[in-house]
N, CA, C and O of each residue as an XYZ file, in Angstrom:
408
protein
N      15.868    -70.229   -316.209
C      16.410    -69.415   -317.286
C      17.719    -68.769   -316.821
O      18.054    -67.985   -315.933
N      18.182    -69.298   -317.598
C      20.231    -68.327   -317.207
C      20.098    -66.945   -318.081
O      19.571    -66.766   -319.179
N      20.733    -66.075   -317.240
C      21.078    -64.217   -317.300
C      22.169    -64.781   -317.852
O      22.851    -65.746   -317.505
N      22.256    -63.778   -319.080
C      23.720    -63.924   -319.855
C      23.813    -62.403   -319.771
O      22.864    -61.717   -320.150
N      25.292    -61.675   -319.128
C      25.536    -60.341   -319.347
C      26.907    -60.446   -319.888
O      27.745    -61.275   -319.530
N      27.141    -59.017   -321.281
C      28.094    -58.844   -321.971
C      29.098    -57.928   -320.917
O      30.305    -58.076   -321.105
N      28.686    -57.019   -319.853
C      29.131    -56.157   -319.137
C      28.763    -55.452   -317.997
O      27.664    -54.915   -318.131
N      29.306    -55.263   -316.904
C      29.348    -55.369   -315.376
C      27.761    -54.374   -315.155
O      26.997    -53.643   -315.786
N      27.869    -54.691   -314.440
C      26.599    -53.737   -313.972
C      25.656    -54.462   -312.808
O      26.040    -55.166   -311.874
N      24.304    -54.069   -313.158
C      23.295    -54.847   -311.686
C      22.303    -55.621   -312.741
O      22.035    -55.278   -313.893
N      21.840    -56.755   -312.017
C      21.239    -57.770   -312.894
C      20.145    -58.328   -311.460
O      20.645    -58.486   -310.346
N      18.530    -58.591   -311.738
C      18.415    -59.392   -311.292
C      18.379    -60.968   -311.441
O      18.677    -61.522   -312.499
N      17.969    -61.684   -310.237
C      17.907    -63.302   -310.578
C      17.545    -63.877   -309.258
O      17.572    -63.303   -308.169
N      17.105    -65.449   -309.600
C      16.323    -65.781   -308.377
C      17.156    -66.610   -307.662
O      18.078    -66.768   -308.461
N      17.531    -67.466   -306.329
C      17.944    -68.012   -305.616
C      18.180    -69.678   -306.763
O      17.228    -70.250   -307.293
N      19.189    -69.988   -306.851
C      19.454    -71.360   -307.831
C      19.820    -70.695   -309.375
O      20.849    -71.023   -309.966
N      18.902    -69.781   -309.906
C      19.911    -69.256   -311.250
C      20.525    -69.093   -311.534
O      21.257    -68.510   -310.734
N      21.127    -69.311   -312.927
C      22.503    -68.973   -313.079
C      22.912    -67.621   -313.225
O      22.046    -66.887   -313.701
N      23.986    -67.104   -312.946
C      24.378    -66.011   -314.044
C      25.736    -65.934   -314.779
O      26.754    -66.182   -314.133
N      25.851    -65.473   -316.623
C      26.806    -65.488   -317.088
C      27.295    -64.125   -317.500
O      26.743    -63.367   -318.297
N      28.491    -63.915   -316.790
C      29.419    -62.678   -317.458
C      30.256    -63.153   -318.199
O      30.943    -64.120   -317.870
N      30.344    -62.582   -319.283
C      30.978    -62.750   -320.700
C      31.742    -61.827   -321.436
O      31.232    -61.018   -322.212
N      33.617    -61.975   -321.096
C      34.102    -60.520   -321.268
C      35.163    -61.011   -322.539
O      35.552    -62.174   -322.647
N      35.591    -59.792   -323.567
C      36.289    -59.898   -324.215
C      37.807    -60.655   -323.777
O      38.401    -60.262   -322.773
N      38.376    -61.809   -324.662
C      39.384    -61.621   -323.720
C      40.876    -62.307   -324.889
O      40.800    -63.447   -325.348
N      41.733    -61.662   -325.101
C      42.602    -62.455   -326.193
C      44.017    -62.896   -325.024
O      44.593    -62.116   -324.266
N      44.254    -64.192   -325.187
C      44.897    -64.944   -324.375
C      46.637    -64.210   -324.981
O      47.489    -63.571   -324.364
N      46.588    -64.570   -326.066
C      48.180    -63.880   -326.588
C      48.351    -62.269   -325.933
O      49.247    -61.800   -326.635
N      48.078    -61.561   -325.279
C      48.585    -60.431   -324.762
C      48.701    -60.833   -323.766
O      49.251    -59.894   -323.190
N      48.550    -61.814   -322.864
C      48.620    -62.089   -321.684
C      47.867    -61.541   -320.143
O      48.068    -61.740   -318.945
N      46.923    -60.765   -320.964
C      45.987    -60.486   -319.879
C      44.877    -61.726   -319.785
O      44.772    -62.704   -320.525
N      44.130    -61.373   -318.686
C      43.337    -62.426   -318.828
C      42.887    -62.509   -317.060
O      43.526    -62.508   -316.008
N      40.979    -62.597   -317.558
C      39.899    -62.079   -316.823
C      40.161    -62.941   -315.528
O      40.483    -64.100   -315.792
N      40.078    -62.550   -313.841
C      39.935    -63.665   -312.712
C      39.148    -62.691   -312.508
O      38.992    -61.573   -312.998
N      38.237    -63.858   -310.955
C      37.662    -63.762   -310.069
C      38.646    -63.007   -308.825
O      39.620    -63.450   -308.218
N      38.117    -62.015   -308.759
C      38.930    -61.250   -307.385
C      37.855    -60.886   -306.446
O      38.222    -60.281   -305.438
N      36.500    -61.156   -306.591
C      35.742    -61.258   -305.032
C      34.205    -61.873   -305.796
O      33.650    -61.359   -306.767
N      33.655    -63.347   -304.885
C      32.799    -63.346   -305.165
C      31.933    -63.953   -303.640
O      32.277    -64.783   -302.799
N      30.895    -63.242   -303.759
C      30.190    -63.142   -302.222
C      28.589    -63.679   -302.394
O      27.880    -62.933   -303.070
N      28.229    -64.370   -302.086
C      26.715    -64.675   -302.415
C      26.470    -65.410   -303.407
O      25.284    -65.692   -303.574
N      27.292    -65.860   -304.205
C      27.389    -66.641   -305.367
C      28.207    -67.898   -305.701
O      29.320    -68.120   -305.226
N      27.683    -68.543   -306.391
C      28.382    -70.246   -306.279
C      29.266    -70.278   -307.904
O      28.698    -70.168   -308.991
N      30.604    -70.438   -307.720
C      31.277    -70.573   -309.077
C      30.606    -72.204   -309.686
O      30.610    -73.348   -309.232
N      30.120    -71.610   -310.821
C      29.770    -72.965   -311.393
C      30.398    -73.594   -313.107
O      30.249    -74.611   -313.784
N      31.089    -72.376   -313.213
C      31.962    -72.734   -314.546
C      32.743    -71.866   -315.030
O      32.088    -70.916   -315.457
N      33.973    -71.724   -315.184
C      34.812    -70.452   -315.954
C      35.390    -71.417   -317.050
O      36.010    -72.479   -316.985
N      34.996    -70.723   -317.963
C      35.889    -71.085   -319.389
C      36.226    -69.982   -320.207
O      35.795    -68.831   -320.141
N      37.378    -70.668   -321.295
C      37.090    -69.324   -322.407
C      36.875    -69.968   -323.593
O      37.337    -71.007   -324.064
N      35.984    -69.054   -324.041
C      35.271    -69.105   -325.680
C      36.080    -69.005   -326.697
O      36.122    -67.781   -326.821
N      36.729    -69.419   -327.484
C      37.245    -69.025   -328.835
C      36.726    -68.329   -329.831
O      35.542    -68.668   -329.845
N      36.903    -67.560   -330.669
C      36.700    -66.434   -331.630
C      35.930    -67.606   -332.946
O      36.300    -68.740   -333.251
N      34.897    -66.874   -333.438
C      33.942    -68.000   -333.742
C      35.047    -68.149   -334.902
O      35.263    -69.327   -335.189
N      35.735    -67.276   -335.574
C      36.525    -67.366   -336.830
C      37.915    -67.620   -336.596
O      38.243    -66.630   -335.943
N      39.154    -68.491   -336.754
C      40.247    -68.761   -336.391
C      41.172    -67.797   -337.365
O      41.648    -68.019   -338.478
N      41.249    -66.442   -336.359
C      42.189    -65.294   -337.165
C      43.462    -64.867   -336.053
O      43.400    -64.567   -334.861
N      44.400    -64.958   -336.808
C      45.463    -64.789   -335.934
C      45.302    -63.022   -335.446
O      45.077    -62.027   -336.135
N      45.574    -63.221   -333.686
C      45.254    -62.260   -333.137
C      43.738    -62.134   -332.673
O      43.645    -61.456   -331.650
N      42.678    -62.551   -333.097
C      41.182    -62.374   -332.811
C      40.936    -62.974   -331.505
O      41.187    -64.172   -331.377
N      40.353    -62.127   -330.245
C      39.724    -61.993   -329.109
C      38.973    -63.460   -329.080
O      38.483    -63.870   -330.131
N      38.879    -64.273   -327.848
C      37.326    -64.938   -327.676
C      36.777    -63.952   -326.492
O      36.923    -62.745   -326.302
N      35.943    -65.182   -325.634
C      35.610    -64.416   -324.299
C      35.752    -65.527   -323.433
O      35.799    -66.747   -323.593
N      35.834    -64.378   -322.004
C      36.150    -65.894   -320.618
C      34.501    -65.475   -320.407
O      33.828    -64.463   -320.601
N      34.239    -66.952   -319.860
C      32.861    -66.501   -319.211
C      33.040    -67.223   -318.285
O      33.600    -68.319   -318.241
N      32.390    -66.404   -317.218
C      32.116    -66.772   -315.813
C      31.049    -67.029   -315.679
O      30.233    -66.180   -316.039
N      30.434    -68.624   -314.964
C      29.090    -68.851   -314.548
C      29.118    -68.942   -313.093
O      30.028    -69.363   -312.378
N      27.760    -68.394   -312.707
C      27.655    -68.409   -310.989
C      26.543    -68.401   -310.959
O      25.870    -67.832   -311.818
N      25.955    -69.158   -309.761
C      24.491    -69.622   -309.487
C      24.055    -68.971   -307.711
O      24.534    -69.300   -306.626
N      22.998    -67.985   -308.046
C      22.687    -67.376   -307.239
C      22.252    -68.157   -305.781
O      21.120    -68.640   -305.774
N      23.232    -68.340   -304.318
C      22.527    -69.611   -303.296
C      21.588    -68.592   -302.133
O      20.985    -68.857   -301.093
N      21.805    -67.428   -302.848
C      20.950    -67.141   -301.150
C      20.240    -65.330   -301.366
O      20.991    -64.564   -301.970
N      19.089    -64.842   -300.954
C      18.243    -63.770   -301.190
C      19.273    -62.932   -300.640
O      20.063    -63.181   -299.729
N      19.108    -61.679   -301.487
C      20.167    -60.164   -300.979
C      20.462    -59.938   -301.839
O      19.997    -60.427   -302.869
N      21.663    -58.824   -301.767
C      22.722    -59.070   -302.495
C      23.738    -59.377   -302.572
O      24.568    -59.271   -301.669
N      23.911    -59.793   -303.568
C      25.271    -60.618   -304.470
C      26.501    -59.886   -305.019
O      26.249    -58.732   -305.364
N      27.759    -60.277   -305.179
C      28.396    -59.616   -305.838
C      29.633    -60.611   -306.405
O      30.144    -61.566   -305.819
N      29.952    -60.061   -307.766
C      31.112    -60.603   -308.436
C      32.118    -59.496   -308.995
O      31.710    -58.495   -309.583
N      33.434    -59.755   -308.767
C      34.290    -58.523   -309.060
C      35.671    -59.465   -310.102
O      36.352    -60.337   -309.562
N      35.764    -59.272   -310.838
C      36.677    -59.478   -311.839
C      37.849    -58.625   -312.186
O      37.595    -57.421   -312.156
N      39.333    -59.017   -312.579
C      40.374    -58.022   -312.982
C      40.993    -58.951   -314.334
O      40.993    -60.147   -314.624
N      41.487    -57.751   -314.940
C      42.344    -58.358   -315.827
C      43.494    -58.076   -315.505
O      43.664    -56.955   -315.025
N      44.235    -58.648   -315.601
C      45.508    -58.350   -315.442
C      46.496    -60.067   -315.956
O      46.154    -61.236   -316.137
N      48.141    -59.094   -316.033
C      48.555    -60.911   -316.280
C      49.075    -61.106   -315.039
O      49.054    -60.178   -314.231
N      49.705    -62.545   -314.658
C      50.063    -63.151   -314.008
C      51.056    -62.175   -313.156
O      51.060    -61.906   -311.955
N      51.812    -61.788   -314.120
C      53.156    -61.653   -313.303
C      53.086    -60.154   -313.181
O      54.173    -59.751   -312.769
N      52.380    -59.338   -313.344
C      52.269    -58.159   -312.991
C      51.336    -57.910   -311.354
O      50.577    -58.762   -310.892
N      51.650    -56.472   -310.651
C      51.170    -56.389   -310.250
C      50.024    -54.981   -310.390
O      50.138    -53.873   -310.914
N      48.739    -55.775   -309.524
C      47.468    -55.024   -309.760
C      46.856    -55.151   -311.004
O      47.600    -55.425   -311.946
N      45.351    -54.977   -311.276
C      44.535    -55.041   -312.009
C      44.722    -54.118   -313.481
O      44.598    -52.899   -313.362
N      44.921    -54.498   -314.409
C      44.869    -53.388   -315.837
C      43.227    -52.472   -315.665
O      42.992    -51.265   -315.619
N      42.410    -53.561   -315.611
C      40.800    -53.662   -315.418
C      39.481    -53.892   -314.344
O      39.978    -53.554   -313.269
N      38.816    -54.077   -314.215
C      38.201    -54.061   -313.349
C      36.780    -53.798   -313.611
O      36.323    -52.721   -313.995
N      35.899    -55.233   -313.292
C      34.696    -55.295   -313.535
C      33.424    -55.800   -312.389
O      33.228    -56.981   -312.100
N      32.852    -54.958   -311.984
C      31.965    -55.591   -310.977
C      30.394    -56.049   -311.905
O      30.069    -55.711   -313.043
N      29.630    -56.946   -310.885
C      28.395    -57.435   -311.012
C      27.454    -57.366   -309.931
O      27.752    -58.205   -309.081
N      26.660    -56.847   -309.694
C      25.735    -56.925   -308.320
C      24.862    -57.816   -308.558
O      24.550    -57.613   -309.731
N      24.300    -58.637   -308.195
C      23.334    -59.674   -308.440
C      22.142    -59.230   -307.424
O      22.470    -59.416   -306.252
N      20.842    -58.689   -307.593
C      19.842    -58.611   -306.996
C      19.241    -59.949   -306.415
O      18.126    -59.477   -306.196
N      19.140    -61.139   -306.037
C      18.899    -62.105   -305.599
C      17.155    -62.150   -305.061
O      16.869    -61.550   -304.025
N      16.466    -62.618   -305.551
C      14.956    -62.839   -304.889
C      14.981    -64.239   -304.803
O      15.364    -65.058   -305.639
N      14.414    -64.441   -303.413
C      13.826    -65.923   -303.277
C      13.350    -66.556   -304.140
O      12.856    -65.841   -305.012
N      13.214    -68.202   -304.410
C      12.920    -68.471   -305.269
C      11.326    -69.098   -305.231
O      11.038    -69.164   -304.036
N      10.333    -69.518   -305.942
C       8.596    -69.079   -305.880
C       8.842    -70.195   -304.719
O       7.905    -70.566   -304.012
């Protein structure tokens, strides 16, 4: 069973699960969500979602998938920011509680 979270916080999950963070994110302002530390966790997909309705200006979301490889804890840290700036606008962490798996 994959953890789907809308926003940072502590989550558990078992060794091989997935987990999905799922953040607002509109590409035309030019911000836009990275990975800035991930420790204990396996990147297994970043995409972004499109806005279920095609409205000029309307948000999708990036989601980040990561699959828990090892018992402890875990962590994922995310920024928004654009390219050419420097430092983070944002800033989102994830702790992943990690239990062995049965």
């Amino acid at each position: 069973m994959t953890v789907v979270i809308d926003e940072a916080g502590t989550v558990e999950a078992t060794v091989g699960q997935e987990v999905i963070l799922r953040l607002p994110e509109d590409p035309g302002t030019g911000y836009r969500w990275r990975i800035s530390v991930i420790d204990g966790l396996a990147l297994v997909d970043e995409s972004f979602l499109p806005p279920d309705r095609v409205m000029l200006g309307a948000a999708g979301h990036r989601a980040f998938t990561v699959r828990a490889t090892r018992p402890g804890t875990a962590r994922l840290s995310v920024e928004r920011r654009r390219v050419w700036e420097r430092g983070a606008a944002e800033t989102r962490d994830v702790v992943v509680l990690v239990r062995p798996a049965d």
